[in-house]
N, C-alpha and C positions, 0 to 999 in steps of 0.2 A: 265856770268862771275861773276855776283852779287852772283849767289849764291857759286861760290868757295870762297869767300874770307870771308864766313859764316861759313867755315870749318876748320880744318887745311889748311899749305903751300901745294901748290899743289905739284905733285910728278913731277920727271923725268925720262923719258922714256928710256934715255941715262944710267941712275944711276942702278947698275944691285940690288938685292936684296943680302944679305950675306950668301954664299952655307950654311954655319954652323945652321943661323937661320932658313934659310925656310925648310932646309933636315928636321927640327928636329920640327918646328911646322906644325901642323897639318891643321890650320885651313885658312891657307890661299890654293887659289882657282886661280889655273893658268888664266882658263877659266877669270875669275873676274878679276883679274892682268891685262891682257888683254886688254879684254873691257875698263877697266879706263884708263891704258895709249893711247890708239885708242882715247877714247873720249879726253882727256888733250890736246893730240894735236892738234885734228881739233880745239877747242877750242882756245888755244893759238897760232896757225897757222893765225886763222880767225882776229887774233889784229897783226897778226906780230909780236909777242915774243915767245922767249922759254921756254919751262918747267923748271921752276925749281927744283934745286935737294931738295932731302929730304929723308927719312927713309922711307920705307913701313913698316905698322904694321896692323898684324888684322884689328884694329880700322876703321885707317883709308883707309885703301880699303875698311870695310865695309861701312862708313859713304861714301866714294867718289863713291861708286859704285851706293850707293842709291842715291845720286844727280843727277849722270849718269843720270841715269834709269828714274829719276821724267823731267830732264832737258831736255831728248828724248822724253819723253810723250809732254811736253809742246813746243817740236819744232815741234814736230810731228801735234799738234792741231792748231798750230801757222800756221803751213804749207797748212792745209785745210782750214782754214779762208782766208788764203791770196788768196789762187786759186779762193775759193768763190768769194771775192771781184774781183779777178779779172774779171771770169767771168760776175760777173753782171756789172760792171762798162762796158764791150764789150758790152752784151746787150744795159745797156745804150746810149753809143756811136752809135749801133747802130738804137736802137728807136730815138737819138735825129736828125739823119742824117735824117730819115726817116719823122718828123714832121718839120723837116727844108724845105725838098722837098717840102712837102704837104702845108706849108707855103707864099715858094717860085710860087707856083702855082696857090694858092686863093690872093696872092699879097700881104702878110701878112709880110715879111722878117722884122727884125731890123733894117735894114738901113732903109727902106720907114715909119716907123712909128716915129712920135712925141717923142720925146725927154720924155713928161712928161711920156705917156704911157709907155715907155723904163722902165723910173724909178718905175714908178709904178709897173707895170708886176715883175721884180727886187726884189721888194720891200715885194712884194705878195710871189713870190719863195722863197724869205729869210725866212718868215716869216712859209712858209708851211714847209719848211725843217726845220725851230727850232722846230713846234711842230709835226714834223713827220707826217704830213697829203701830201697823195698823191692822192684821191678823197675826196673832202669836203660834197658832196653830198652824197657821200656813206657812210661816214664817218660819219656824222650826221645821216643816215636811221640809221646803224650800231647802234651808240650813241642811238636814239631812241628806235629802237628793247631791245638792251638791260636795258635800264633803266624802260621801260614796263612790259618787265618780271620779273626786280626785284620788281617792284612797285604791280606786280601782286601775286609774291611770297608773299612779305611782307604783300600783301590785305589780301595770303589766310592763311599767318601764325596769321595776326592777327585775323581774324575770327575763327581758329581754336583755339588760346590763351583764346578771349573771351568765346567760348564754353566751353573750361576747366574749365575758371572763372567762370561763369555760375553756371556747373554743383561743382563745386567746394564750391560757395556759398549755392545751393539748399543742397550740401551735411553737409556742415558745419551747414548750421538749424535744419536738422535734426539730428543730432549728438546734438545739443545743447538742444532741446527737450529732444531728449532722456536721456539727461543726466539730464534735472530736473525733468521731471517725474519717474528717480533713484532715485533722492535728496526726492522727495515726497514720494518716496516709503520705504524710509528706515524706518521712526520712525513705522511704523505700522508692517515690516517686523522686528522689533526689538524686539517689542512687541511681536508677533508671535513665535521667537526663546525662549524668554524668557516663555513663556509659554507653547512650545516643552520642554524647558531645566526640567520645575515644574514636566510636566507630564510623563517625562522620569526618575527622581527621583521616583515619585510616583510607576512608573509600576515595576523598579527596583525595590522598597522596597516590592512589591505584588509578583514580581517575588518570592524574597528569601522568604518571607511568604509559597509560595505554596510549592515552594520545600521542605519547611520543614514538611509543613503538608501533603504533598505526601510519605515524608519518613516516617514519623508518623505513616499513613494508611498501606503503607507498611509494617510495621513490626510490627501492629497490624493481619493483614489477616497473616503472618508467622505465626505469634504465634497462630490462632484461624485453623491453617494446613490448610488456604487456598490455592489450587492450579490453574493456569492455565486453567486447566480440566473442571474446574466446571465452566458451563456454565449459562445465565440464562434460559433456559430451563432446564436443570436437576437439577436449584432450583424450578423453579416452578414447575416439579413435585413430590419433595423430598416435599415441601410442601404441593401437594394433597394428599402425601401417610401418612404423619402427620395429616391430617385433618383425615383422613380414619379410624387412629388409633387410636385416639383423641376419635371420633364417637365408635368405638366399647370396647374401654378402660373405657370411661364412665360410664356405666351404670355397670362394677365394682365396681368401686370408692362409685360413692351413693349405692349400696348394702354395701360396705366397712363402710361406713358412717352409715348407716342404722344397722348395727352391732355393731358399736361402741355407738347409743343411746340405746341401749335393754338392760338391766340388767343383768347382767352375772347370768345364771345360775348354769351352768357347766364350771369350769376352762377348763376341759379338753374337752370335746364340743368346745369350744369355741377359745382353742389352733388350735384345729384339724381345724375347720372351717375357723382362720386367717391362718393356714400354707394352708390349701388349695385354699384360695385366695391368698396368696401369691405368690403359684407357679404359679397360672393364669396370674397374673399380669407380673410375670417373663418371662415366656412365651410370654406372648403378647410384651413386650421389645424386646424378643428375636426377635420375628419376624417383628417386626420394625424395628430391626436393619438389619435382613437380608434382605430385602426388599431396602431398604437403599443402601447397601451393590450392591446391584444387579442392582439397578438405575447408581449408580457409574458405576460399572463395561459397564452396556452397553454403557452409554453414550462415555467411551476411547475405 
């Protein structure tokens, strides 16, 4: 009942809702209508009063239904616990009848026994029921087992902690080495850059050097109609066939030579005798060059 007076005034079951309003709203739910006037009244049946009146609205059918709903959950759990208790309390009653017997039998009853025993035994019941012990002896094994195994957890969590720390610190020495034999290694790996940096300048500036003297060469051998073709083999023979020609060209020349110290006799002797060394000499060119000429060819 706590919790209707957390909500709006409860409704009445007697109070009808108004034709005009509920034909025309949608959203109220006969079935729900229902159910909450059902529950209001066992409700207020269960104190002896009546429903009071009031308005139904959406709202509050939705909000009254959900208390409903939560207020039947929690009679509904209310109702299992109580049976629970019930039944164990029978248990009980019956186990206490049963160690009364048992009692009555070894001569043990409360009436035969001492007065302080009374109060003590009492006193001991009191004492196990505030802290909820029902074997003290098992209760402490219980107590022991487990504080063993967390003592044993704890052993093997710390033993596994310190292995971490362990390898933790062996690892941290090593990282810290490592890092000053970095520190030692810099000024010399400085050095080293710095003297990469020189010799990359240098080979740069040899680079563009060559290219230029490459392009140089190149366009020397265009101009001198060197081609591809010409191999050094078919220089080194173009130079035996030079030597060859060299050799039998020769001994023209010092005859040539040998005419030019003799005193002119005859102009025209002597015309005659240089044109006819001249065409020799012609000749011999000429077949230098086809020769020449014929080395190329084979060699493509």
């Amino acid at each position: 009942m706590s919790e209707i007076g957390a909500g709006s005034d409860p409704p009445s079951p007697s109070l009808s809702v108004a034709s005009s309003k509920s034909s025309g709203n949608t959203g109220f739910d006969a079935n729900r209508i229902a159910e909450v006037k059902a529950w209001l009244v066992s409700q207020f049946d269960a104190v002896g009063k009546d429903v009071p009146d009031f308005e139904y609205t959406p709202r509050s059918i939705a909000h009254l239904h959900s208390i409903a709903t939560l207020s039947q959950a929690k009679t509904q759990a209310a109702t299992i616990v109580a049976n629970d208790f019930h039944q164990k309390a029978a248990e009980y009653r019956s186990q206490a009848a049963r160690i009364r017997e048992i009692l009555e039998h070894v001569g043990l009853v409360q009436e035969s026994l001492p007065s302080n025993v009374v109060s003590c035994s009492q006193v001991l019941a009191s004492v196990a029921n505030l802290l909820n012990i029902r074997d003290t002896e098992l209760n402490q094994s219980l107590r022991k087992t487990a504080v063993e195994d967390k003592r044993a957890k704890v052993q093997q969590e710390s033993k596994e902690l310190l292995d971490y720390t362990r390898k933790a610190i062996a690892r941290l020495t090593y990282l810290k080495r490592t890092l000053t034999q970095l520190e030692d290694d810099i000024p010399p790996c400085e050095a080293q850059m710095e003297h990469w940096k020189t010799n990359l300048a240098i080979m740069e500036s040899k680079e563009r050097q060559y290219l230029q003297q490459y392009s140089n060469y190149k366009a020397m051998l265009n101009r001198v109609g060197y081609s591809p073709d010409i191999s050094h083999g078919v220089l080194v023979e173009m130079a035996e066939h030079r030597k060859d020609l060299e050799k039998k060209t020769k001994p023209i020349l010092e005859t040539l030579r040998s005419y030019q110290d003799l005193p002119p006799v005859d102009k025209t002797l002597a015309a005659l005798a240089i044109e006819d060394k001249k065409r020799q000499y012609a000749a011999a060119e000429k077949y230098l060059e086809d020769v020449l000429q014929s080395a190329l060819a084979s060699s493509e």
